[in-house]
C-alpha positions as a Python dict, from the first residue, in 0.01 Angstrom:
ca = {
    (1, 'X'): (0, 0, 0),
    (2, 'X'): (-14, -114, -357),
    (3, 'X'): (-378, -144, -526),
    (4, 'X'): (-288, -554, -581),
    (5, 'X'): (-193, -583, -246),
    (6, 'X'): (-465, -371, -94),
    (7, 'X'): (-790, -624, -213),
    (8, 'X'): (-686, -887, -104),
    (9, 'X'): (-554, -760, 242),
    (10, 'X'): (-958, -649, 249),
    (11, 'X'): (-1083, -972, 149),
    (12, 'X'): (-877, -1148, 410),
    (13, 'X'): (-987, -908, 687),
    (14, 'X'): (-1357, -931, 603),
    (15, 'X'): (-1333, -1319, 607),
    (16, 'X'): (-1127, -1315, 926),
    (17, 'X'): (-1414, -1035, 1091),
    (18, 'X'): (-1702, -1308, 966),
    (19, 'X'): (-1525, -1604, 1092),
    (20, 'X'): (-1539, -1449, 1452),
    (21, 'X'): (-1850, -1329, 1452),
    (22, 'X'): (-1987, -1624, 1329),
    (23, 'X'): (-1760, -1800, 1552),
    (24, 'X'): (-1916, -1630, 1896),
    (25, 'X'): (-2288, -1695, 1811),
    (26, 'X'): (-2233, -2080, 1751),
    (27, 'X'): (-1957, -2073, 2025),
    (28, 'X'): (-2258, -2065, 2324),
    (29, 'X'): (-2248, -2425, 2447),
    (30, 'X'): (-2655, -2386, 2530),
    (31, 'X'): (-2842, -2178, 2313),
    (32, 'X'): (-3161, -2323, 2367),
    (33, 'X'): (-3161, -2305, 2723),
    (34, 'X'): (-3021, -1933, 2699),
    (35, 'X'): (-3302, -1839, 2447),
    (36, 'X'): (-3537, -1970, 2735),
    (37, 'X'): (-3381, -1793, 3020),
    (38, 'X'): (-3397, -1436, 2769),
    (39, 'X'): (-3747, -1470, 2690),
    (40, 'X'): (-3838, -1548, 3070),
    (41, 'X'): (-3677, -1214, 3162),
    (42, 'X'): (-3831, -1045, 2909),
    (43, 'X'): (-4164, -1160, 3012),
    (44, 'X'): (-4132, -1090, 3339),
    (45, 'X'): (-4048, -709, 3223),
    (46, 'X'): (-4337, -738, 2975),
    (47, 'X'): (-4594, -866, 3238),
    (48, 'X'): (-4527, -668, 3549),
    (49, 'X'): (-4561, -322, 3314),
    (50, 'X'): (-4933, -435, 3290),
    (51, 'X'): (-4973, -560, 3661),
    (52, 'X'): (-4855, -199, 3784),
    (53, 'X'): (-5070, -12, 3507),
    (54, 'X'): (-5359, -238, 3616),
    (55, 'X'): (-5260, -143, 3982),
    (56, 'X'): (-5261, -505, 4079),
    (57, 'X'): (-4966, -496, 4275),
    (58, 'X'): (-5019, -827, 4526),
    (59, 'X'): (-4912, -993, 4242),
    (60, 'X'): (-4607, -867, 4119),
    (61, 'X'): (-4350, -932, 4410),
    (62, 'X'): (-4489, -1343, 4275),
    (63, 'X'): (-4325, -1239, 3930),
    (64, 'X'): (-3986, -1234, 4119),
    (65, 'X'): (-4021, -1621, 4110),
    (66, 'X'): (-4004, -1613, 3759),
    (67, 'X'): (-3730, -1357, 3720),
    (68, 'X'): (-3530, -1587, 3981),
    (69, 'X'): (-3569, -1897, 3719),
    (70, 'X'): (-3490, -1756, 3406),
    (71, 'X'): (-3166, -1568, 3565),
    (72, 'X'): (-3099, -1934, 3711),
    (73, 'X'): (-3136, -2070, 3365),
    (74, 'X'): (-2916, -1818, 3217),
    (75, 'X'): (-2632, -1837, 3505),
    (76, 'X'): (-2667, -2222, 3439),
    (77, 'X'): (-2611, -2178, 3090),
    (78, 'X'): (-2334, -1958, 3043),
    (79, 'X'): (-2132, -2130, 3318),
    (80, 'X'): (-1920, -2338, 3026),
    (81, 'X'): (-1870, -2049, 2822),
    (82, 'X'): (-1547, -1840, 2910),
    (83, 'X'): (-1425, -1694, 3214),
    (84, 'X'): (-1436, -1285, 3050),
    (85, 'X'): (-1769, -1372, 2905),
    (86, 'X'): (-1911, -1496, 3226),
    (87, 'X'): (-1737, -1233, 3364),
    (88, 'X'): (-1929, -964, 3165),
    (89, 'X'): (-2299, -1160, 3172),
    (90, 'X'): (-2270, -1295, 3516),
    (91, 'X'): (-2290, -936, 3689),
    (92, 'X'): (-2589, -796, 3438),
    (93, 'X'): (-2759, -1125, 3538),
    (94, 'X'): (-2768, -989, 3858),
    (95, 'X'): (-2808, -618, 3879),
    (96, 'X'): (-3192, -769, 3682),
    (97, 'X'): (-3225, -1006, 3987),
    (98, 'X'): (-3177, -718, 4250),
    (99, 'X'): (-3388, -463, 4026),
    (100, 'X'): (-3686, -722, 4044),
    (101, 'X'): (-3630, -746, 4364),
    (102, 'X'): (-3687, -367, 4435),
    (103, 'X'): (-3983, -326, 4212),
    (104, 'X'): (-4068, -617, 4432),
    (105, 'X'): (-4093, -457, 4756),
    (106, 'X'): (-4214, -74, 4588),
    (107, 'X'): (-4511, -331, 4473),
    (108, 'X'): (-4575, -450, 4820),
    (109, 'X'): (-4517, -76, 4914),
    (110, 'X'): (-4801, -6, 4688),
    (111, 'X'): (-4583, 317, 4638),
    (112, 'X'): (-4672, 418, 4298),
    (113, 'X'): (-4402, 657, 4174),
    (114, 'X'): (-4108, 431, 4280),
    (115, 'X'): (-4297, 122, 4136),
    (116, 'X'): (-4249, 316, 3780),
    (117, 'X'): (-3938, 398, 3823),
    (118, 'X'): (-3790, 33, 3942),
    (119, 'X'): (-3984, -74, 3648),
    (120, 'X'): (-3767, 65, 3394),
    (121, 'X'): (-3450, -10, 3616),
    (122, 'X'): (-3615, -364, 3565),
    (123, 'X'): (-3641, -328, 3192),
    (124, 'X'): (-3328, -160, 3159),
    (125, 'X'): (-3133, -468, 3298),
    (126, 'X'): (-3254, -691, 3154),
    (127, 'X'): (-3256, -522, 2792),
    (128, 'X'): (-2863, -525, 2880),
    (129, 'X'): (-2851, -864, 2987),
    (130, 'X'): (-3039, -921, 2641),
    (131, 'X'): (-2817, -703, 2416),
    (132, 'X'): (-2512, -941, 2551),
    (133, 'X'): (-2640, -1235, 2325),
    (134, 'X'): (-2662, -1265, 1942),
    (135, 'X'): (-2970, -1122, 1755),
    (136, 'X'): (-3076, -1540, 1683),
    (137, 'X'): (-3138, -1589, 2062),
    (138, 'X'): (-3309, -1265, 2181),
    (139, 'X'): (-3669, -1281, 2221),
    (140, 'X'): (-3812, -1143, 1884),
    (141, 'X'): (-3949, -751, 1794),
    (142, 'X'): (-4293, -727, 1954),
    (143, 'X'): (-4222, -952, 2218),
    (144, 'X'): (-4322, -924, 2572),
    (145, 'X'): (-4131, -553, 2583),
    (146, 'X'): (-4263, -428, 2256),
    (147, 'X'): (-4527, -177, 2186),
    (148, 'X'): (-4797, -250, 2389),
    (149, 'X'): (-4751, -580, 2522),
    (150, 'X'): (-4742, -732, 2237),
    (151, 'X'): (-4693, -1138, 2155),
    (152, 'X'): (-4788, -1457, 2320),
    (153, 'X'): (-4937, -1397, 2611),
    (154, 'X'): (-4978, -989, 2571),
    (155, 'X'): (-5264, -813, 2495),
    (156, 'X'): (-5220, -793, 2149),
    (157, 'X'): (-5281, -1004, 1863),
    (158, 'X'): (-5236, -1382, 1984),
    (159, 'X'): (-5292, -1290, 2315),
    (160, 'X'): (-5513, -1403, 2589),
    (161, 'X'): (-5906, -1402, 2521),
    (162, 'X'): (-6080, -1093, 2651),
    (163, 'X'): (-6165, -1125, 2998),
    (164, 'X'): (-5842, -1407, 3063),
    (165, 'X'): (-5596, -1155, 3258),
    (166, 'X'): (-5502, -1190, 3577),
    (167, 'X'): (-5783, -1107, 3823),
    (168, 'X'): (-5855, -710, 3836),
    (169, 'X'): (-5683, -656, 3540),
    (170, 'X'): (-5891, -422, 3247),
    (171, 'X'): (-6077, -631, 2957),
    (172, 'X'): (-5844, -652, 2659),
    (173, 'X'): (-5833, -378, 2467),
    (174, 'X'): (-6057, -484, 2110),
}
């Protein structure tokens, strides 16, 4: 190809690869209610971690409430998008519903070692339910799944008042 052919062959591509990225993360009919049901899921991931490392496990088969409402949410909200993107979310919705579902029951188990493990099979779905969604509407760095705990309502910084966890659960960490 000619050099005075070859920029602006590039210049078109790059604006045609912009257009449709930019194009899928405005395309989402409900981004609000889809950056709602993400952060609920990643809550849910962020919260159990420190109900099994506290050992307070009566209360983390409750938590599948919460995972059940912000898959709802997200089902809810992607169900005007299109058929091969529902197609690719719907399922990953899921597999985080049934892996909540097993930590769940190794909670009420009180079985230790497979509480860990469905934890990260937790995490692990919903990180790929998450990683399905552009960067805008993902919960932020340091969230409920970052280092720690960290955000609103973690134990780090802008986090609960020491003492304010769930009952049994260690003092915040100063």
């Amino acid at each position: 190809m000619k050099r005075g052919l070859m920029i602006p062959a590039l210049i078109t591509a790059g604006a045609l690869l912009f257009g449709a990225v930019a194009a899928a993360q405005t395309a989402l009919k409900s981004p609000q209610s889809i950056k709602t049901g993400l952060r609920i899921l990643n809550q849910v991931v962020g919260h159990t971690g420190r109900l099994i490392d506290a050992k307070n496990y009566d209360i983390v088969p409750r938590e599948q409430q919460e995972l059940d409402a912000g898959a709802a949410l997200l089902h809810e909200a992607i169900a005007g998008e299109p058929a091969s993107f529902k197609a690719k979310v719907g399922p990953l919705i899921d597999e985080a519903v049934r892996a909540g579902g097993a930590m769940g029951a190794a909670a009420k188990a009180h079985d230790d070692a497979k509480l860990a493990t469905t934890h990260d099979g937790l995490a692990a779905a919903v990180k790929s339910v998450i990683e399905q969604f552009p960067e805008d509407l993902r919960p932020k760095p340091g969230g409920m799944m970052g280092p720690g705990g960290m955000g609103p309502g973690g134990m780090g910084p802008g986090g609960p008042p020491p003492g304010a966890g769930p009952p049994g659960s260690p003092p915040r960490p100063q």
